[in-house]
NUTOR-130755 format. One record per residue (C-alpha): x negated, y, z; residue number from 1. Coordinates in pm, 1 decimal, decimal comma. Example, Ala and Ser with C-alpha at 12.3 -4.5 7.8 and 13.67 -1.06 7.14 Angstrom:
BEGIN
px / py / pz / nr
-1230,0 / -450,0 / 780,0 / 1
-1367,0 / -106,0 / 714,0 / 2
// end
This chain:
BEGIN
px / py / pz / nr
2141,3 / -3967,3 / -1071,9 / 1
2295,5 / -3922,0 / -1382,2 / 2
2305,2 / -3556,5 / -1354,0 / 3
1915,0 / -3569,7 / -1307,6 / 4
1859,6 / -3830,0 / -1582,0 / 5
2029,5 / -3519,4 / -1845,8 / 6
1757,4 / -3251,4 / -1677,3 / 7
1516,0 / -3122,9 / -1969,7 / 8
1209,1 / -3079,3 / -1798,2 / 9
1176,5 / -3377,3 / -1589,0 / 10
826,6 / -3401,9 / -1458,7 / 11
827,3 / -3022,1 / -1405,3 / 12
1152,8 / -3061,5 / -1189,6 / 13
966,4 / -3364,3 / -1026,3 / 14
698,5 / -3172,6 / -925,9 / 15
915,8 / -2890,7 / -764,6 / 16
1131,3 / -3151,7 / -599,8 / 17
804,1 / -3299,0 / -436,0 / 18
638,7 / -2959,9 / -347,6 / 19
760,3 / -2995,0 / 44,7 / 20
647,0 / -3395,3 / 48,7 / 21
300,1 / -3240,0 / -91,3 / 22
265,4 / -3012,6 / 148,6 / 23
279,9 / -3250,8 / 439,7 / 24
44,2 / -3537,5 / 238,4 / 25
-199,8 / -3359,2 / -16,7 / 26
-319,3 / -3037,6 / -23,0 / 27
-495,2 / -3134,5 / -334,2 / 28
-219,3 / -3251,3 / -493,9 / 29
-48,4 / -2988,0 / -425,1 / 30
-217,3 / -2728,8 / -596,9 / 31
-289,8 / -2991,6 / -876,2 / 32
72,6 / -3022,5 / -966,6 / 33
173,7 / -2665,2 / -887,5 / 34
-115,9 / -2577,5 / -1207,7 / 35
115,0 / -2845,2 / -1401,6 / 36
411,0 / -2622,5 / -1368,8 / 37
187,5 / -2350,9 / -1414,2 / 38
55,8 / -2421,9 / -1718,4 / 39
398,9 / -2568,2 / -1835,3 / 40
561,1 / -2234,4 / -1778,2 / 41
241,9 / -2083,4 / -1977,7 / 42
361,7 / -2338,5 / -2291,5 / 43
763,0 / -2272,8 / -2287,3 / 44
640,2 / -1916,7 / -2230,4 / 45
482,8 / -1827,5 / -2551,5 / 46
665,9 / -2123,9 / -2735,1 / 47
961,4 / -1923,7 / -2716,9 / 48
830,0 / -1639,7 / -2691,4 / 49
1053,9 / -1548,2 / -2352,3 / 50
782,2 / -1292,2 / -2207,1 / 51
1053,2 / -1039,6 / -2055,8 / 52
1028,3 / -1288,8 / -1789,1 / 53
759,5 / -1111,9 / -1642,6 / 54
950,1 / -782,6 / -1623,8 / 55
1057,9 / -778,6 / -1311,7 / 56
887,2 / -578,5 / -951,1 / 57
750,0 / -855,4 / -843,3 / 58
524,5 / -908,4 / -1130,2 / 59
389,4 / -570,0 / -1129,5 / 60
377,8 / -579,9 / -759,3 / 61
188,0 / -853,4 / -714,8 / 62
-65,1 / -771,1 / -1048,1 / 63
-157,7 / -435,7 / -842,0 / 64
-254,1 / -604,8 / -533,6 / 65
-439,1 / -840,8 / -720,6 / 66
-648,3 / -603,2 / -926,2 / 67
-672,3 / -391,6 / -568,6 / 68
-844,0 / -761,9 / -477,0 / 69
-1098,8 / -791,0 / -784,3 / 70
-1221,6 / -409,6 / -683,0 / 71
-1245,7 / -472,1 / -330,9 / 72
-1442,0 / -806,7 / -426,6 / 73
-1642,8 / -605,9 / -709,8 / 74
-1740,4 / -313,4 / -423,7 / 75
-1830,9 / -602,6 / -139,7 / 76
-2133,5 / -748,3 / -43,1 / 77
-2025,8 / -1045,7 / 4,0 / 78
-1999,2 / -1246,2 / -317,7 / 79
-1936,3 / -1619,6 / -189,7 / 80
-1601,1 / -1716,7 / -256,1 / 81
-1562,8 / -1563,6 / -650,7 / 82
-1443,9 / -1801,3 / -782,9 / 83
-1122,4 / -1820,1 / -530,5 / 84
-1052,7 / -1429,9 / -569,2 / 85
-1064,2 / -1462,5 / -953,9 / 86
-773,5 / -1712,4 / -921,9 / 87
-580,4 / -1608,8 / -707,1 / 88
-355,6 / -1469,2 / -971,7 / 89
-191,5 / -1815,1 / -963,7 / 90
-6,3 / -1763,5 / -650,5 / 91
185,8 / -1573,8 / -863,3 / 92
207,8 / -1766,4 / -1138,8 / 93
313,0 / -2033,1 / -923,2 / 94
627,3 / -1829,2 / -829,0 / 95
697,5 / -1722,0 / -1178,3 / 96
672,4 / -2087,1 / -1303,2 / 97
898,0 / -2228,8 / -1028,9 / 98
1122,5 / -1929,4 / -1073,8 / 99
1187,1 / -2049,9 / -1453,4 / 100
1235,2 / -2407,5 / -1419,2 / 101
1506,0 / -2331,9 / -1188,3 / 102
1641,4 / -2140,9 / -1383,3 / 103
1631,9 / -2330,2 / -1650,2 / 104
1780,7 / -2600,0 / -1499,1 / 105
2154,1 / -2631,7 / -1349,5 / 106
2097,0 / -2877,2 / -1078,4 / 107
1705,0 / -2816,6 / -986,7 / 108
1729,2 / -2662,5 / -636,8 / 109
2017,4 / -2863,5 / -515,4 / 110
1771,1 / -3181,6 / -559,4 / 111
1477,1 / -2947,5 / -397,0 / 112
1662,2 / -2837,2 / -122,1 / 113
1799,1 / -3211,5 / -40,3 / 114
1454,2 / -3330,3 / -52,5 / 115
1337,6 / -3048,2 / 229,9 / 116
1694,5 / -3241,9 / 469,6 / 117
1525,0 / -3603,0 / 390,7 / 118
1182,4 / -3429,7 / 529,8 / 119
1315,3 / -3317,3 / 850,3 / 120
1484,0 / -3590,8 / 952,2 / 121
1226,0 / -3818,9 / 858,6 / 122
982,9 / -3641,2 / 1045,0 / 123
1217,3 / -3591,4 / 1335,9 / 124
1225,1 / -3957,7 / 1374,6 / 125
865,1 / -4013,8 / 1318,2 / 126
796,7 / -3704,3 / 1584,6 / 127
1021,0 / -3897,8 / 1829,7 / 128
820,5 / -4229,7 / 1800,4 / 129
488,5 / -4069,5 / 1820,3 / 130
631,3 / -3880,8 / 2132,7 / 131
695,6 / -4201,5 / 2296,1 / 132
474,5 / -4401,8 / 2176,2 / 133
131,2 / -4230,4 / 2113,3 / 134
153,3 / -4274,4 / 1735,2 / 135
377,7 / -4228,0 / 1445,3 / 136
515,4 / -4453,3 / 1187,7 / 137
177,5 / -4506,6 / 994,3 / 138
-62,0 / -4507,4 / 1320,6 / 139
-139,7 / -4149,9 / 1347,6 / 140
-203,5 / -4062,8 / 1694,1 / 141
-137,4 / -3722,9 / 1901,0 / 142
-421,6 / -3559,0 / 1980,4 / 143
-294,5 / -3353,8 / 2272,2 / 144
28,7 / -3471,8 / 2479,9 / 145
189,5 / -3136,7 / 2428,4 / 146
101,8 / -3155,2 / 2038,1 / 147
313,3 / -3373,5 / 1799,2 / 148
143,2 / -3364,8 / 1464,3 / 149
323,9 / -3636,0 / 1290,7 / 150
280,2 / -3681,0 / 966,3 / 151
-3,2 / -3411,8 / 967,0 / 152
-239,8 / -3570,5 / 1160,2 / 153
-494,6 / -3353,4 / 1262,0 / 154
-394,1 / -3058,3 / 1172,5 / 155
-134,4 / -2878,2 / 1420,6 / 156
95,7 / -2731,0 / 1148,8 / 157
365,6 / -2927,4 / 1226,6 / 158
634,4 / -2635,1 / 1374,7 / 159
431,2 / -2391,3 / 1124,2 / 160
576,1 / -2624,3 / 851,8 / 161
955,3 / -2651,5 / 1003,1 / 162
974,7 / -2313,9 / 1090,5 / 163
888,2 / -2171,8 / 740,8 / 164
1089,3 / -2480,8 / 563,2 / 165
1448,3 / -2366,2 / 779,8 / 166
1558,8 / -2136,1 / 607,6 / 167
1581,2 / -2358,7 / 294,3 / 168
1848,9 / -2569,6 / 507,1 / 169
2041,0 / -2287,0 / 562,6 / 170
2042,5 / -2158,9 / 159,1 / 171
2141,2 / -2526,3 / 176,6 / 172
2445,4 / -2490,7 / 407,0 / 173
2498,5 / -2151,8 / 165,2 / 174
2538,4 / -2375,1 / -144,9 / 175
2686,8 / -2658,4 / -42,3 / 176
3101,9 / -2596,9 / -64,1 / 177
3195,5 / -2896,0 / -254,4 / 178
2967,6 / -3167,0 / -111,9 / 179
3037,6 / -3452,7 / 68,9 / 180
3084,7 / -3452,0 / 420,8 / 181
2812,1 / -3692,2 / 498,5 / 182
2611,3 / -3485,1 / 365,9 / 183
2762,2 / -3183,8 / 541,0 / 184
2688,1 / -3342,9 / 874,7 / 185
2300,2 / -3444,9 / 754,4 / 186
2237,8 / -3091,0 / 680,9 / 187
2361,8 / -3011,4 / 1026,6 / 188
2187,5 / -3242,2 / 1147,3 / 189
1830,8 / -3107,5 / 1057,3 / 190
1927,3 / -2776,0 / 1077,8 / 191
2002,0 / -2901,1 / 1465,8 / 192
1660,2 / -3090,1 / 1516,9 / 193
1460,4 / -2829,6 / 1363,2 / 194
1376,6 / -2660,2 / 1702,4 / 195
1329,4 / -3030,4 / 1844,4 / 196
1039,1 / -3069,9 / 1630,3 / 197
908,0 / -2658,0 / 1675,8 / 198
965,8 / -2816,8 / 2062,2 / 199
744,5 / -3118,0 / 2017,6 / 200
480,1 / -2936,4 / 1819,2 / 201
356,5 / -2752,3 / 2093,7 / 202
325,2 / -2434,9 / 1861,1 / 203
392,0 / -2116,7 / 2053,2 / 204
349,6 / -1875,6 / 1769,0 / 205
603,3 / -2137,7 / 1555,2 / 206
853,0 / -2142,6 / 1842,2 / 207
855,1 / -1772,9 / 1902,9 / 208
894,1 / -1708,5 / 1513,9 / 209
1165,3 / -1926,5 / 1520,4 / 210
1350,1 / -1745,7 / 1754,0 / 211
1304,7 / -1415,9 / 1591,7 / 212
1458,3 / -1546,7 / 1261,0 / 213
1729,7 / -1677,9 / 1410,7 / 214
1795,9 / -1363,9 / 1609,2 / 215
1759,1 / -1152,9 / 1287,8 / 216
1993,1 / -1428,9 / 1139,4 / 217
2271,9 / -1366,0 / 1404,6 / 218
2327,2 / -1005,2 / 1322,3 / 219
2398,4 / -1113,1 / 963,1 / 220
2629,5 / -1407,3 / 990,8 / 221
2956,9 / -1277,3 / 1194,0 / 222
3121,4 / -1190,4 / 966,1 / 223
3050,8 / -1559,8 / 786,8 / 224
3245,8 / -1876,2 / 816,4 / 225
2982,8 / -2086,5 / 711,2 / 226
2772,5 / -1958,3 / 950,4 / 227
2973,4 / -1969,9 / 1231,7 / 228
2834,0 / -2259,6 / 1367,4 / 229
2461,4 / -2043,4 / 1431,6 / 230
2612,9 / -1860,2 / 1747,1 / 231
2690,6 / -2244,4 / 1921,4 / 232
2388,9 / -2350,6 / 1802,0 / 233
2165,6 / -2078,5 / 1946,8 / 234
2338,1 / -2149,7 / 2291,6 / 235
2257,7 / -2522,3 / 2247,8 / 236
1945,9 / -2510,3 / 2175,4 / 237
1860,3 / -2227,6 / 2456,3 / 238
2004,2 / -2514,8 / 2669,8 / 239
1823,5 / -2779,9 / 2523,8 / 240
1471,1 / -2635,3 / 2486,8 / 241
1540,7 / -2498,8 / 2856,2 / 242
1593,6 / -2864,6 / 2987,2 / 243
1290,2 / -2975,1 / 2792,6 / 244
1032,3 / -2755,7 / 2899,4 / 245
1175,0 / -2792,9 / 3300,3 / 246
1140,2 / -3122,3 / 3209,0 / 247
751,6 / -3196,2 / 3131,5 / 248
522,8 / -3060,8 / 3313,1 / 249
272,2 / -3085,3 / 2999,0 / 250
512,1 / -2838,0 / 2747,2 / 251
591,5 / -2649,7 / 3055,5 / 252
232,9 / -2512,4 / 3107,0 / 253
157,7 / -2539,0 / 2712,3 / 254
482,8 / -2321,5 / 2645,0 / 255
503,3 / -2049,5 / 2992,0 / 256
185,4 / -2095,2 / 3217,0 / 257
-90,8 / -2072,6 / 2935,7 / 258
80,1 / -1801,5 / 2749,7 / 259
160,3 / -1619,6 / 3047,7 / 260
-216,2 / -1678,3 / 3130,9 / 261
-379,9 / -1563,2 / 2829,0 / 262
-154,7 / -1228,8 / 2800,4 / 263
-307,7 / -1099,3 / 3160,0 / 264
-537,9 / -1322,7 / 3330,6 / 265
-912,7 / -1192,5 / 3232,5 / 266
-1051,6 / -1498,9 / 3466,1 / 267
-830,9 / -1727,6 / 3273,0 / 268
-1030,5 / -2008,8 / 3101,5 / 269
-976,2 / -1911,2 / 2758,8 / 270
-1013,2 / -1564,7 / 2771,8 / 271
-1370,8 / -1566,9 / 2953,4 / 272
-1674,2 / -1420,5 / 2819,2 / 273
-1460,6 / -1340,8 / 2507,8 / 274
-1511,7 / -947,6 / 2573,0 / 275
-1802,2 / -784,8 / 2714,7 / 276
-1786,7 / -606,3 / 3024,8 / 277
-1707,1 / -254,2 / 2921,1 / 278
-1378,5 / -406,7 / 2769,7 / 279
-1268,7 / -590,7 / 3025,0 / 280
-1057,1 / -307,5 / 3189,8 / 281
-743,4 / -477,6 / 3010,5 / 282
-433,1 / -590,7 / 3221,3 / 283
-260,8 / -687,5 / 2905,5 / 284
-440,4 / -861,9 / 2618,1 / 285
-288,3 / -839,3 / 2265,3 / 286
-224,2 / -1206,9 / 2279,0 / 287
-521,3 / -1342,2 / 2412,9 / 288
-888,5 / -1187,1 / 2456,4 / 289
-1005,0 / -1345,3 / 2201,5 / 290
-731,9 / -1198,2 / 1952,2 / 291
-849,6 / -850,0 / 2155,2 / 292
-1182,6 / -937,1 / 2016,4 / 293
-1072,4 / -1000,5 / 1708,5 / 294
-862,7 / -615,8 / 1728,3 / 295
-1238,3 / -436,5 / 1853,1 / 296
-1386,3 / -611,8 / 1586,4 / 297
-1133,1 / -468,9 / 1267,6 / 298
-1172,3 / -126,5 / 1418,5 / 299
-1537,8 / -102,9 / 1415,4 / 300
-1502,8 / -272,6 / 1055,9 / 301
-1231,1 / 20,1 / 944,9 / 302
-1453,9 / 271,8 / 1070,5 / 303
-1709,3 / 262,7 / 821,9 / 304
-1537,2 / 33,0 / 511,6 / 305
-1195,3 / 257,9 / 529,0 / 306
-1089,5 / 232,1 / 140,8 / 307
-1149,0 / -169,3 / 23,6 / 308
-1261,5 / -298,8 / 284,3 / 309
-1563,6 / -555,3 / 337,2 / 310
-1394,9 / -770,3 / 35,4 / 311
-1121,0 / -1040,5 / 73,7 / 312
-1247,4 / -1366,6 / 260,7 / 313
-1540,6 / -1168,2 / 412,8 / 314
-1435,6 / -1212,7 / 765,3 / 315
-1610,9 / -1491,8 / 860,4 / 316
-1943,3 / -1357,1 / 698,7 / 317
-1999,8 / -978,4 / 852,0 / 318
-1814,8 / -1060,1 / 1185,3 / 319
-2200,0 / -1161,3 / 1226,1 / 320
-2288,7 / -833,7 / 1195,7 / 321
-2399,0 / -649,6 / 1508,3 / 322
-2247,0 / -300,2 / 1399,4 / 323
-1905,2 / -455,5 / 1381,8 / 324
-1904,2 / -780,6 / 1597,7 / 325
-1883,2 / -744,3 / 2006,0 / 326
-2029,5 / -1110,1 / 2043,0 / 327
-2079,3 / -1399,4 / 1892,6 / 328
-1739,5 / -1461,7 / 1995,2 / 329
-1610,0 / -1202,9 / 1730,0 / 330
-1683,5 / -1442,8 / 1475,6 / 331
-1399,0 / -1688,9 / 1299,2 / 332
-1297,8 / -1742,0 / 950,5 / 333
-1049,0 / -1457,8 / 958,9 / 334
-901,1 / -1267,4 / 1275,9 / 335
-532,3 / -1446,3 / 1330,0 / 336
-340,7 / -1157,4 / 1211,1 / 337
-223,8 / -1022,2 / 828,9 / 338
-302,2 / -746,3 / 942,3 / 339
-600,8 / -673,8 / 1060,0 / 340
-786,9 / -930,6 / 797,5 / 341
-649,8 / -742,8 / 493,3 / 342
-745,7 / -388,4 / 701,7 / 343
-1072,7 / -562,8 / 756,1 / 344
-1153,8 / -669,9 / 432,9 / 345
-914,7 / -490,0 / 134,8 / 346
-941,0 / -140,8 / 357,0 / 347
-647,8 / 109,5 / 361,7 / 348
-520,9 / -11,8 / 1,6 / 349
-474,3 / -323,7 / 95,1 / 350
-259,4 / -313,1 / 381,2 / 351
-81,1 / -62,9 / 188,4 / 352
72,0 / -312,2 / 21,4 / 353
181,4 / -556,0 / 280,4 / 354
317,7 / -257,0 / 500,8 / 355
501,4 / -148,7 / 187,0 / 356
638,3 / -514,7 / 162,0 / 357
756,2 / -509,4 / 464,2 / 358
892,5 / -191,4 / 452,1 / 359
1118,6 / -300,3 / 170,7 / 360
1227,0 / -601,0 / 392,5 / 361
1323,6 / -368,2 / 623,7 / 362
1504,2 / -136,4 / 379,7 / 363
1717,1 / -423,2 / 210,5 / 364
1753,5 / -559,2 / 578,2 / 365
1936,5 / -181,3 / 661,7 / 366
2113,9 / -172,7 / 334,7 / 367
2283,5 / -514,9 / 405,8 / 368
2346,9 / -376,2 / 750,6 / 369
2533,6 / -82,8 / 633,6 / 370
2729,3 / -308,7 / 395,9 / 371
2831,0 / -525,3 / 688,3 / 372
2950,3 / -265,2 / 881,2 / 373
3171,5 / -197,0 / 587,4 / 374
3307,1 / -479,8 / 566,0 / 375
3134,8 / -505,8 / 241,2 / 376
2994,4 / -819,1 / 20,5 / 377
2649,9 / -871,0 / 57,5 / 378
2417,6 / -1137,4 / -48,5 / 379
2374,4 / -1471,3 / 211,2 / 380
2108,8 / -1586,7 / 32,2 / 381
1926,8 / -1252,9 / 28,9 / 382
1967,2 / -1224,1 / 381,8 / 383
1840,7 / -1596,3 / 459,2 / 384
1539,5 / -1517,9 / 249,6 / 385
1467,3 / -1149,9 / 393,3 / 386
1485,7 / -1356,9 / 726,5 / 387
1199,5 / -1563,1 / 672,6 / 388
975,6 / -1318,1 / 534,7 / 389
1106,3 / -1076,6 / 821,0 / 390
954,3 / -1295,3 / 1075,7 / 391
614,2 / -1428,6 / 855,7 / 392
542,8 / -1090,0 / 823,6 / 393
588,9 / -955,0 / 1193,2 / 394
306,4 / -766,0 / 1292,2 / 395
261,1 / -837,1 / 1617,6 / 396
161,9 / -1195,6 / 1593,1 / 397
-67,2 / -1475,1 / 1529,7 / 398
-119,2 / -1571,9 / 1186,1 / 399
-313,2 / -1786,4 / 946,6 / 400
-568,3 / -1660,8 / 676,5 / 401
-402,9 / -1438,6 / 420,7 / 402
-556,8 / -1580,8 / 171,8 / 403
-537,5 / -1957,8 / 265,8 / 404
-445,3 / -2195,3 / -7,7 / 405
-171,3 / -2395,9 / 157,5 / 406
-47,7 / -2074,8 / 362,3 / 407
-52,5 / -1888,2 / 36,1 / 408
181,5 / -2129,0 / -93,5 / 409
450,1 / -2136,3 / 154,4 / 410
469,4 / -1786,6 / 188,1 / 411
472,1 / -1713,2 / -190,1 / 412
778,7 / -1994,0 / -243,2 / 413
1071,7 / -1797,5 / -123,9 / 414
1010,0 / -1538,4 / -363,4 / 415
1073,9 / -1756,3 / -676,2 / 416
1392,3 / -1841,9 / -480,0 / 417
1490,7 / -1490,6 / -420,5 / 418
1394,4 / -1408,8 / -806,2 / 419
1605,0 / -1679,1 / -912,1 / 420
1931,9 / -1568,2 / -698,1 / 421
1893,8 / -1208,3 / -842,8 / 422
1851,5 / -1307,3 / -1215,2 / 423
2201,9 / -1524,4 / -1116,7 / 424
2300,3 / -1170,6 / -1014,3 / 425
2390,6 / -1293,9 / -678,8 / 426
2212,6 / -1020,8 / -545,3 / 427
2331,4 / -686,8 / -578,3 / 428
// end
């Protein structure tokens, strides 16, 4: 307490303490506050005149994709969400704004990354009683069996949110050398539950995600004694999700028959009537016909919009169209996959960029690699980082909307994290 009662920017820090509460409660709020910081940062900025911040790769990065945006929007047809492309600039603002106030102050993402144990446990307990007893804490009530929602309600983002959130605990575990055992044993704690609650969520794209960070994790951590613990751990929780899904009957069929179902069955009920006839010669569906629809669909798109695209957000608007669209069917507000939406709608330059992100995750991934093998130091909290935008990135997977507000936000967070390690040159 004391240590937060001499921090200089105190609402600021409050804010950025209370980012992972706001994503659960307010999406409103959320953005509100982030503009706060935002326009805080703006203040202290030109105050004192510290604009080298923004000389880094990440600035000029992110300012070419977003111009890349504003001419893909300027060369659409499509002119109905303006006023969302023009600002989108403030996702990275955001990062550079959180970036400096940690920076700025000593003891900032210790209290952030404490808040993100609290969360998990909290919600692991709430999970648990709404698992047994139909609701959580404050009365919100599971809409499926196989689908604990918690404090989210409605919205089945629950293992989304954990899975994205983990790898905070472990920069956690990466930080924490002179703590106090209790609180040693709480951060093992969540780090523990987290695929509990992936588990109860019912979220197959979360749980496989998961397990793909984890396993890019394990490469990385022999050599570490902090991280010793992650080889036990993946065994125990192989065991434990393995005795949960045999089980329930419910997560059973939610986790192996319907996925198993919606990969090859064309007579299964949700692929049906998703692709006309002369496509339904598949034995193997790229995750689900639907998501096949959604693949026919980009290509015809591609075809005849192959620099910029159809404009960003335009999905759900010329999937109508009968010279891209197979069905009605076709139609959503963006096609599940990175991908394919930013090939769809910002054309060849626009997936440049995220192939060229990922591309560098890759390349730091190797270079780390080669380091290890050497026996060399490398950066934990690099690798933790490149680990969670290794997996959010995978290509062959089910995603949100690129260019969704709250997903925007989670994805964009790390980076200010990873910014912030490098300017404490703990990243070589």
């Amino acid at each position: 307490m004391n240590n937060y009662l001499k921090l200089e920017f105190k609402i600021q820090s409050i804010i950025i303490i209370l980012l992972p509460l706001l994503m659960i409660f307010s999406r409103f709020m959320l953005e509100f506050c982030l503009l706060i910081v935002s326009a805080s940062f703006i203040f202290e900025i030109i105050k004192n005149k510290k604009y080298t911040i923004f000389n880094n790769h990440f600035t000029f990065f992110f300012l070419g994709f977003y111009f890349l945006l504003l001419l893909s929007f300027f060369f659409s047809q499509e002119k109905f969400n303006i006023l969302s492309i023009l600002l989108y600039f403030r996702f990275g603002l955001y990062v550079m704004a959180i970036f400096y106030f940690l920076n700025e102050e000593k003891n900032l993402i210790k209290y952030f990354l404490n808040t993100i144990v609290i969360l998990f446990l909290v919600l692991f307990f709430d999970s648990l009683v709404q698992y047994f007893f139909g609701q959580n804490l404050i009365g919100l009530k599971n809409i499926e069996a196989s689908r604990i929602t918690s404090f989210f309600g409605d919205e089945q983002v629950l293992g989304g949110y954990i899975t994205r959130l983990f790898p905070f605990l472990l920069l956690l575990k990466n930080m924490s050398d002179e703590d106090s055992k209790n609180k040693k044993y709480l951060v093992y704690f969540a780090i523990f539950v987290s695929p509990v609650l992936i588990f109860l969520s019912g979220e197959r794209v979360a749980m496989v995600l998961f397990f793909l960070m984890i396993t890019y994790y394990l490469v990385f951590f022999v050599r570490s004694k902090k991280f010793r613990f992650i080889y036990f751990y993946v065994f125990l929780t192989i065991i434990g999700i393995g005795t949960l899904l045999y089980s329930s009957s419910s997560y059973y069929d939610r986790f192996i028959n319907q996925t198993f179902q919606s990969l090859t069955n064309k007579t299964y009920g949700q692929n049906v009537h998703f692709l006309p006839e002369e496509y339904e010669n598949n034995t193997f569906y790229f995750l689900s016909a639907q998501h096949q629809n959604f693949v026919y669909t980009a290509i015809n798109v591609f075809k005849k919009n192959k620099l910029l695209g159809t404009g960003p957000k335009s999905y759900r608007y010329i999937c109508w169209n009968k010279d891209y669209g197979l069905n009605d069917l076709s139609c959503n507000t963006h096609p599940h996959n990175y991908y394919l939406q930013l090939l769809i709608e910002t054309g060849l330059l626009g997936v440049l960029f995220l192939l060229l992100c990922y591309f560098y995750i890759i390349y730091r991934s190797f270079i780390n690699f080669i380091k290890l093998l050497k026996n060399q130091y490398f950066s934990m909290s690099e690798v933790i980082i490149l680990g969670f935008y290794f997996t959010q990135l995978w290509p062959l997977m089910q995603h949100g909307s690129f260019f969704n507000n709250w997903n925007s936000i989670i994805l964009f967070l790390p980076m200010a994290f990873l910014l912030f390690f490098k300017e404490k040159k703990l990243i070589s």
